[in-house]
C-alpha positions in Angstrom: 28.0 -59.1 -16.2 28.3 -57.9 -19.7 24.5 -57.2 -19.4 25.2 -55.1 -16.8 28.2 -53.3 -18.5 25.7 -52.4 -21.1 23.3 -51.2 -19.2 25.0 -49.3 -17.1 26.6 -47.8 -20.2 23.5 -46.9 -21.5 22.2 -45.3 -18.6 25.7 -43.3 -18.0 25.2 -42.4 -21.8 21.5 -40.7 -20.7 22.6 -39.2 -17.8 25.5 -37.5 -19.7 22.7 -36.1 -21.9 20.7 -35.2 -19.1 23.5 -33.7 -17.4 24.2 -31.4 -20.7 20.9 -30.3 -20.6 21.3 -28.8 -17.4 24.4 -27.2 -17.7 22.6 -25.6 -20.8 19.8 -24.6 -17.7 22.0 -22.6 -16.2 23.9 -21.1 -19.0 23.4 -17.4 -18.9 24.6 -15.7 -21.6 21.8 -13.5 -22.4 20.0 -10.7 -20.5 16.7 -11.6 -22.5 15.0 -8.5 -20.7 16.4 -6.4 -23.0 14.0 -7.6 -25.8 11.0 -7.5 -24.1 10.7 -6.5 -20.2 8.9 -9.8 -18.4 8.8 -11.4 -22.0 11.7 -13.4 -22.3 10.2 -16.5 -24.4 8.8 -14.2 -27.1 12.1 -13.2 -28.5 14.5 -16.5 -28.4 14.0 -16.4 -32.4 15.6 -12.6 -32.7 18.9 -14.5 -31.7 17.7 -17.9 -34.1 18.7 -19.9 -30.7 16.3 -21.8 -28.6 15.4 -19.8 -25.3 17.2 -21.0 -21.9 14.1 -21.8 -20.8 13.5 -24.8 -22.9 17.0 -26.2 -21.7 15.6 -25.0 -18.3 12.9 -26.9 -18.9 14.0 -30.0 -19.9 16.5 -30.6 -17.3 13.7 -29.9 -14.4 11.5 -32.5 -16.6 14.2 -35.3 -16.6 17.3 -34.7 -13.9 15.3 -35.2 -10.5 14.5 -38.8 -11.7 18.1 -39.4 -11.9 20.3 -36.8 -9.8 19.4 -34.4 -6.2 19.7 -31.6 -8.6 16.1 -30.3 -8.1 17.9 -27.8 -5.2 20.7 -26.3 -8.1 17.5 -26.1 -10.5 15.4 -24.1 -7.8 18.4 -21.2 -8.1 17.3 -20.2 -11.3 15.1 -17.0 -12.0 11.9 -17.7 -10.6 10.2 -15.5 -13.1 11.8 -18.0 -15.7 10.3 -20.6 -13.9 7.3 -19.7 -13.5 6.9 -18.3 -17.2 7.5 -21.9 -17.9 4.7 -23.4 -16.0 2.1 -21.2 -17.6 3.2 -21.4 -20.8 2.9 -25.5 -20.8 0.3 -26.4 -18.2 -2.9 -23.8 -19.1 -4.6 -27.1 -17.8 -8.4 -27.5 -18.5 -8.9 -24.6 -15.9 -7.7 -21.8 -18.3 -9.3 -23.4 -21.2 -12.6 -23.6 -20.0 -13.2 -19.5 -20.8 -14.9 -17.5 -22.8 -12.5 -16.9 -25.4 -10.8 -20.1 -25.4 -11.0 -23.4 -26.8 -13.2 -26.2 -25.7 -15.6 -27.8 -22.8 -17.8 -26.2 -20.6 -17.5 -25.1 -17.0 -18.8 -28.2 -15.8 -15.9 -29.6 -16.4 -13.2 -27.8 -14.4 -13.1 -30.1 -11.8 -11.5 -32.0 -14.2 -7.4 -32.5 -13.2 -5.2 -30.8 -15.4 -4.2 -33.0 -18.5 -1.6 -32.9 -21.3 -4.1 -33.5 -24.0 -5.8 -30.0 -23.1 -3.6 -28.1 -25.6 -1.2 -29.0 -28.5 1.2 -27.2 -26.5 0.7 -28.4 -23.2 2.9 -31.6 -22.8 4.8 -31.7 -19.8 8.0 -33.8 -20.7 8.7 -31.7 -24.2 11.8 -29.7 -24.5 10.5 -28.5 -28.3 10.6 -25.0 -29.1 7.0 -23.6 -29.8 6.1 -24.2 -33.7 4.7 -21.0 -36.1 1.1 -21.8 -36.8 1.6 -22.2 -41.0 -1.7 -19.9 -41.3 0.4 -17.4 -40.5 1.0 -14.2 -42.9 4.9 -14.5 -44.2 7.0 -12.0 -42.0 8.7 -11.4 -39.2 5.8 -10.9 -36.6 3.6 -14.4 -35.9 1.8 -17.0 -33.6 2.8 -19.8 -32.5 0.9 -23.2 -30.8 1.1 -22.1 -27.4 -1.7 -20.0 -28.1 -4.6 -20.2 -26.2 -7.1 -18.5 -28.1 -8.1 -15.3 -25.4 -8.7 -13.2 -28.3 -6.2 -10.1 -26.7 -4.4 -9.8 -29.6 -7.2 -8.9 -31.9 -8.6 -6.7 -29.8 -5.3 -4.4 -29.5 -4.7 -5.0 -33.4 -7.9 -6.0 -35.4 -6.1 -5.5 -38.3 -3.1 -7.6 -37.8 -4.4 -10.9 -35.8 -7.5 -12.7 -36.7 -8.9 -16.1 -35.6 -7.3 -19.0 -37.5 -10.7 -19.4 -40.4 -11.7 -23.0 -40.6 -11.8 -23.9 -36.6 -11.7 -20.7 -34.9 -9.0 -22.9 -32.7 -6.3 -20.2 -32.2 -4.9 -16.8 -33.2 -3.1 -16.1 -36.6 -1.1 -13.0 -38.1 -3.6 -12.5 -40.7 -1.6 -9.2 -42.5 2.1 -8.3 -41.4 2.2 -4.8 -39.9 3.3 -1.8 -42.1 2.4 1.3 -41.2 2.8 3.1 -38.1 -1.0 2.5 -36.3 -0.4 -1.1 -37.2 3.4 -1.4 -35.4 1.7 0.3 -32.1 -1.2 -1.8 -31.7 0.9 -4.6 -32.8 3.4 -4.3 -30.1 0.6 -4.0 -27.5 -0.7 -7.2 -28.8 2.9 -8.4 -28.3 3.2 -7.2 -24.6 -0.3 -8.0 -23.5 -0.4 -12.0 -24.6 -0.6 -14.0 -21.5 1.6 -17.1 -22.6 3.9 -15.4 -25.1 2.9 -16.9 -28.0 3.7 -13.6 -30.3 6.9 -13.6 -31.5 9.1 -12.1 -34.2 11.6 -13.1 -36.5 13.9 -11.6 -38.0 14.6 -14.1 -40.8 11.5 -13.2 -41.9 11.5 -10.0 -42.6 8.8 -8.5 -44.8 9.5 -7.4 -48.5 11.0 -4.0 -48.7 9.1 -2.7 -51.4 5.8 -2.7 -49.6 7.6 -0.8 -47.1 8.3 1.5 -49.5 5.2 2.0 -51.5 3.9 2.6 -48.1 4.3 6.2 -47.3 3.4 5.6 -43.7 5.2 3.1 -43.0 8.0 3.6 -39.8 11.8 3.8 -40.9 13.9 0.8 -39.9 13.0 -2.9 -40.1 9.6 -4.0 -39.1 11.2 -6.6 -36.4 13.3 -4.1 -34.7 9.9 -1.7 -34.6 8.1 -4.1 -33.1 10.7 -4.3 -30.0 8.8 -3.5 -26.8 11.8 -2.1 -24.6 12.0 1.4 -25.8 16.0 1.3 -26.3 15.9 -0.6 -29.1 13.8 1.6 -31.2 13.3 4.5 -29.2 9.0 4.1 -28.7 7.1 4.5 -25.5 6.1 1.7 -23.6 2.8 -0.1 -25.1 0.6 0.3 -21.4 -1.1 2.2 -20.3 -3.2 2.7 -23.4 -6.6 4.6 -23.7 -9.4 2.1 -24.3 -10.8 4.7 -26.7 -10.8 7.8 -28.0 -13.8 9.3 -26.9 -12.1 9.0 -23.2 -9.0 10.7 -21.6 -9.3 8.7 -18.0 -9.6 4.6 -18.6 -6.8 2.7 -19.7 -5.5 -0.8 -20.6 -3.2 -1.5 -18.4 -2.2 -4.8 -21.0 0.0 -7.3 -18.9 -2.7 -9.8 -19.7 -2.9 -12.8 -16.4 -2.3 -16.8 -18.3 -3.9 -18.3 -14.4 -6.9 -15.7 -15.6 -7.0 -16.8 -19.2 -5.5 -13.5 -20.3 -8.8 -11.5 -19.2 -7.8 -7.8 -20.0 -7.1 -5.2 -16.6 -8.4 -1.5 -16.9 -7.5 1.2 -14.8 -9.1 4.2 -14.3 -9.8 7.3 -12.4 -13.2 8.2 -10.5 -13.4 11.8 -8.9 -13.5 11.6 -4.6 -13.0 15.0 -3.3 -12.1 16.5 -6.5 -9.0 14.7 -6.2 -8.9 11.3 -8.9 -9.3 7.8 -7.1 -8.3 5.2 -9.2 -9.4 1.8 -9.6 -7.9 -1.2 -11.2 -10.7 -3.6 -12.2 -9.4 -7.2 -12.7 -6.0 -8.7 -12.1 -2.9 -7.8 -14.7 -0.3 -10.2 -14.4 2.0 -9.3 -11.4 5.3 -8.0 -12.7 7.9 -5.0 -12.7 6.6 -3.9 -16.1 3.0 -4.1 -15.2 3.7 -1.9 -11.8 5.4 0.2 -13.8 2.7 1.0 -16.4 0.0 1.4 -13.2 2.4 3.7 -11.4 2.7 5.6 -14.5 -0.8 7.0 -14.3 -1.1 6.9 -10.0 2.0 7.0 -9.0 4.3 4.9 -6.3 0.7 5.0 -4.3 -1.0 2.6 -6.5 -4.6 2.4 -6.8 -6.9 2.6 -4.2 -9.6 -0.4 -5.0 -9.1 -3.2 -7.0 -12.7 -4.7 -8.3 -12.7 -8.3 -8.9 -15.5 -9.0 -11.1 -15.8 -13.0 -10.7 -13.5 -15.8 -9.5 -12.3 -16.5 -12.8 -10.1 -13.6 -13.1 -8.8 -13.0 -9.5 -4.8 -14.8 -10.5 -2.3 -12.2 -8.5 -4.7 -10.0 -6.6 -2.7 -10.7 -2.9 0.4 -10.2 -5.2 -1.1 -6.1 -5.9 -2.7 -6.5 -2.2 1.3 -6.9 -1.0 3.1 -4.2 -3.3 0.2 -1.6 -2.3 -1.2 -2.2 1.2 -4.0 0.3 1.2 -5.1 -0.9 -1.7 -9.1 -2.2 -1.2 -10.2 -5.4 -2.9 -13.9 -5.8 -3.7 -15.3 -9.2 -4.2 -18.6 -10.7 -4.5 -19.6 -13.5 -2.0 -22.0 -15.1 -4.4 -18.2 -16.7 -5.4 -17.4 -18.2 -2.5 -18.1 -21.5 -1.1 -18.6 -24.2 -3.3 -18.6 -21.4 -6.1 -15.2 -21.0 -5.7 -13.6 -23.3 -8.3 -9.8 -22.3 -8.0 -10.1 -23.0 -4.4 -8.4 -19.5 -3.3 -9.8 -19.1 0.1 -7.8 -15.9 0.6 -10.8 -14.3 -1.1 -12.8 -14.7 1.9 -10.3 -11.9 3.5 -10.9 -8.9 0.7 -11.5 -5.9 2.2 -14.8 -5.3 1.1 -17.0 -8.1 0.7 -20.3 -7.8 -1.1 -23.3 -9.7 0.1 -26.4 -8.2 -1.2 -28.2 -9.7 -4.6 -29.6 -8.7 -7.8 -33.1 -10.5 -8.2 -34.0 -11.5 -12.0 -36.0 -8.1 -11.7 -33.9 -5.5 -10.4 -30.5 -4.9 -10.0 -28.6 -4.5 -6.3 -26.5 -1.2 -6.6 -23.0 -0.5 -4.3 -21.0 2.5 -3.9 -16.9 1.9 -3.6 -17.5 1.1 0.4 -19.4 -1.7 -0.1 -22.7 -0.1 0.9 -25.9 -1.1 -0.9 -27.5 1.8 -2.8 -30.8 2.8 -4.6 -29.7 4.0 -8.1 -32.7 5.8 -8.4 -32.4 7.8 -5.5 -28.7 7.7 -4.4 -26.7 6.5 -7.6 -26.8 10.2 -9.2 -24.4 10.7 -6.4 -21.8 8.7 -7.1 -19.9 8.5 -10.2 -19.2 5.1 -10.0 -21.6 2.3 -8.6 -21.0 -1.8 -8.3 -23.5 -3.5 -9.6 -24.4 -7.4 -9.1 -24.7 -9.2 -12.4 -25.2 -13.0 -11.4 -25.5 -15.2 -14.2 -22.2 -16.3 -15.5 -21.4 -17.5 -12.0 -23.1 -16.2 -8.6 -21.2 -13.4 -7.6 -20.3 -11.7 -11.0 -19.8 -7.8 -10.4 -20.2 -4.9 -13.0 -18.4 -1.8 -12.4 -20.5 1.3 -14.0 -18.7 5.0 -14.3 -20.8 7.5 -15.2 -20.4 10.0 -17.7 -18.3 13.1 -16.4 -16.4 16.3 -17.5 -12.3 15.7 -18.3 -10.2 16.1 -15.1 -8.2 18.4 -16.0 -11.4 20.2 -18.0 -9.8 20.9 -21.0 -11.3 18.6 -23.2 -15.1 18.8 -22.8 -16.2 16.2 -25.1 -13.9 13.5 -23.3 -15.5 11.3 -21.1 -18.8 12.6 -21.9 -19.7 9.0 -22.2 -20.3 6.3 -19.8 -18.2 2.9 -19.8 -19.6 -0.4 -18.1 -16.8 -3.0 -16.9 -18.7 -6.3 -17.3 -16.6 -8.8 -16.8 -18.0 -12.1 -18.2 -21.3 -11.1 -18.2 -21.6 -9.5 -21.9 -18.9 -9.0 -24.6 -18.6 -8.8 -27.9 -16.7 -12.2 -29.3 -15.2 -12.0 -33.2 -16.2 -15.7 -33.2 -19.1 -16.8 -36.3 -18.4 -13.7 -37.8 -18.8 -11.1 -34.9 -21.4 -10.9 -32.3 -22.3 -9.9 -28.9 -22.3 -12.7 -26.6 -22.9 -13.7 -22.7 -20.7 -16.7 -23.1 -23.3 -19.4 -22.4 -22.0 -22.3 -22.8 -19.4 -21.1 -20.3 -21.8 -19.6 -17.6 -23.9 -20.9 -14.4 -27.0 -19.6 -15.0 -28.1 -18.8 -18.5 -31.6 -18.4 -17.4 -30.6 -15.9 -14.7 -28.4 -14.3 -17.1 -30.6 -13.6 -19.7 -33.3 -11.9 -17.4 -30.1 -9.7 -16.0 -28.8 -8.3 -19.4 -31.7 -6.4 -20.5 -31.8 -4.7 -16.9 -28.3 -3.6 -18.3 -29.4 -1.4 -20.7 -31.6 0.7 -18.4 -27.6 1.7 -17.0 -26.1 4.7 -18.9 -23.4 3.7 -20.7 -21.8 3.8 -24.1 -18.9 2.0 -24.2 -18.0 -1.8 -22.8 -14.7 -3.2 -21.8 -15.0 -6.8 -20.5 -13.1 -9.3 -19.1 -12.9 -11.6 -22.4 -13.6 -10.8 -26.0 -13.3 -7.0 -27.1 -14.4 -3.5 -25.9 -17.6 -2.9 -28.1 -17.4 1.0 -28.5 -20.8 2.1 -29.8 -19.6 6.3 -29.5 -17.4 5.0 -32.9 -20.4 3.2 -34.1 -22.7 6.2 -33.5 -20.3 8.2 -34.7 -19.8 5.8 -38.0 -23.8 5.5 -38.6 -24.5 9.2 -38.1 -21.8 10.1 -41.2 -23.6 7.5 -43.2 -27.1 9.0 -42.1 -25.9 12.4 -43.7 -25.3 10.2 -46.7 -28.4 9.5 -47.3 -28.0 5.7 -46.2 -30.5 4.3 -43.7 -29.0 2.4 -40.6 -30.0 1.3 -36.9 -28.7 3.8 -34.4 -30.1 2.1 -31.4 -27.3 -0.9 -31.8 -27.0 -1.7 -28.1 -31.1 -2.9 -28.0 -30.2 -5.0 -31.7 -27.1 -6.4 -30.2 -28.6 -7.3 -26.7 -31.5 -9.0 -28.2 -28.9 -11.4 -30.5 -27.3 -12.3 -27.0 -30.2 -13.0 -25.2 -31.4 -15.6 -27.9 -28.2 -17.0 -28.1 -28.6 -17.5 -24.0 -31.7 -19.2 -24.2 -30.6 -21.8 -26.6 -28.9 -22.9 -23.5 -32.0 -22.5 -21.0 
């Protein structure tokens, strides 16, 4: 009996804490959209409280062993919810990418597992931990990184990889002056699990502000705010993916289910009237429709091009909110090639079924129709193209070189961009190089007869799914001043760089 008293007592101790935890759940005291829109676990230390969610998450970990409260749990925002489960179960599916940390894709058969990230253990109620690498200040990364890379590509100059593993992310240099607060805060609103946060405790030393003539008035945490009405700065996305062009854009909003592969949006001319096209999946939110209606209006986009499996997360989600919208998928990732098991795929509205060989590359227009490039592609100002390799069915989207819309800026857009997906990048790992993720791919053999084909395309600029857009107009532009100074450099840098991918492929033949 008195066993049983303290047992019972025990247990009735637990459930008390248990019980606290969830009235902590569903405590809301705090609209936390106010910091960031569709961010809410990247600002719990600007209040130096623990987020909600935590609580949330705790009690959804622990109460349904104990209590029928899963139904009073399932009232809470779902958007909370389901920030949650991406933020602690990445599962070996999102780590097996390019940019990310371990394995091959062999191995995504392989059940989801707490041991796949530091962060990922489902029965923790522990707020993320700052990575010590970190440069003191208020801006930094914490463990639940997974290592996509996004925030160095929106702000080279503030996030680096982490030196002695390459393992995660890292503030490398606090942000001071004004170019380094905007890209910074795109970094902030495009990471896919919301491991970028700020602090205010931590805020950086007022005299380099000062010595810093550029640097914006006002603390650096409140700068870095996303929702304009704290500091009175325009929404991170849409953003230009480079200079040298006035009509493709980040769209940021960066998927976790895709492994945070970067969305682009842009226009292609159909009747003199702009058509735009989203290629890849942004995250499905209010903010993220807000910074694609921004550039097409409540109509949306017209296509959507889904260059692989991979990075399809949300696509019925866009397919809902914009009905005429056009998927285009390639059916060399169906079947057995279709690893997340979506068989909603198999209903896009444009299904490609025609193959590259290892010699020559099949050509589409926006229908779906196969083309001739030679003798049709001049024609169109944007063509498909089918890049097997990294898995069957990979897609390349090629626009062409064309005038500005509006005209007024003639050297805009003078310069062709190829959206390749996973097929080529350029990956900051080892220093820096250009990269067809092999030991992430289905065919490196296949793959490295396809890239060379690539540079027969006219193109200038590339904005894949993972690693960063490689740019060569700046590097032209950049090896031309030095020509005039007498130094001697390679201008043909696409040929150098593809030849350094192609021998990395075939150490994996």
């Amino acid at each position: 009996m008195m066993r049983s008293l303290i047992l019972n007592g025990r247990m009735n101790g637990f459930l008390f804490l248990v019980t606290g935890c969830l009235i902590l759940c569903l405590h809301d005291g705090i609209d936390w959209s106010d910091f960031a829109p569709d961010r809410s676990a990247q600002i719990s230390e600007w209040t130096h409280r623990p987020s909600p969610i935590y609580y949330h998450f705790a009690a959804e970990a622990f109460v349904p062993f104990f209590f029928n409260f899963h139904s009073i749990v399932e009232r809470r925002n779902n958007a909370c919810q389901q920030r949650i489960l991406t933020a602690t179960t990445t599962g070996n599916r999102d780590i097996l990418r390019p940019e990310g940390s371990i394995a091959t894709r062999n191995a995504r058969s392989c059940p989801p597992t707490s041991c796949c990230t530091s962060s990922s253990s489902f029965l923790t109620a522990n707020a993320p931990r700052r990575f010590t690498e970190n440069a003191y200040g208020p801006l930094y990364v914490n463990d639940r990184c997974i290592n996509c890379a996004a925030c160095s590509m929106f702000a080279p100059s503030v996030f680096s990889r982490e030196s002695k593993t390459e393992g995660h992310h890292i503030v490398s240099k606090q942000p001071v002056t004004e170019k380094e607060i905007e890209e910074s805060r795109a970094a902030l609103a495009a990471c896919p699990v919301a491991a970028i946060r700020v602090d205010k405790k931590q805020e950086e030393h007022a005299a380099s502000a000062e010595e810093n003539s550029s640097a914006p008035s006002g603390s650096v945490a409140s700068q870095l705010a996303i929702n304009p009405k704290f500091n009175g700065r325009p929404l991170p996305f849409p953003k230009l993916i480079s200079p040298n062009l006035s009509d493709v854009f980040f769209v940021g909003h960066h998927n976790s289910k895709s492994f945070g592969a970067a969305p682009y949006l842009l226009s292609s001319l159909s009747n003199t009237e702009p058509t735009w096209i989203m290629v890849d999946t942004p995250r499905y939110s209010e903010s993220a429709v807000r910074a694609v209606e921004s550039l097409t209006g409540s109509i949306g986009p017209s296509y959507l091009v889904l260059t692989h499996v991979d990075d399809t997360a949300d696509h019925n989600s866009w397919k809902d909110k914009y009905p005429n919208l056009k998927r285009i998928f390639h059916a060399g990732d169906l079947g057995t090639h279709n690893w997340i098991g979506d068989e909603t795929l198999e209903d896009v509205e444009i299904l490609l079924t025609a193959r590259s060989s290892d010699r020559s590359l099949q050509y589409f227009d926006l229908k779906g129709n196969p083309i001739d490039n030679e003798t049709d592609g001049s024609n169109h100002d944007v063509v498909l193209v089918h890049t097997p390799g990294h898995s069957p069915g990979s897609i390349a989207l090629l626009k062409r070189a064309s005038p500005s819309i509006n005209g007024s800026e003639s050297t805009k857009n003078a310069h062709g961009v190829l959206f390749s997906g996973d097929t080529y990048s350029y990956t900051t790992r080892e220093g820096g190089h250009m990269s067809g993720f092999p030991l992430y791919g289905n065919d490196a053999r296949l793959q490295s007869k396809i890239l060379p084909l690539l540079l027969d395309l006219d193109w200038n600029i590339l904005a894949p799914g993972h690693g960063h857009v490689r740019d060569y107009t700046l590097i032209q532009e950049s090896q031309q001043q030095q020509q005039l100074q007498g130094t001697k450099v390679f201008i043909d840098s696409r040929e150098k760089e593809m030849e350094a991918a192609i021998e990395e492929l075939s150490r994996y033949l």
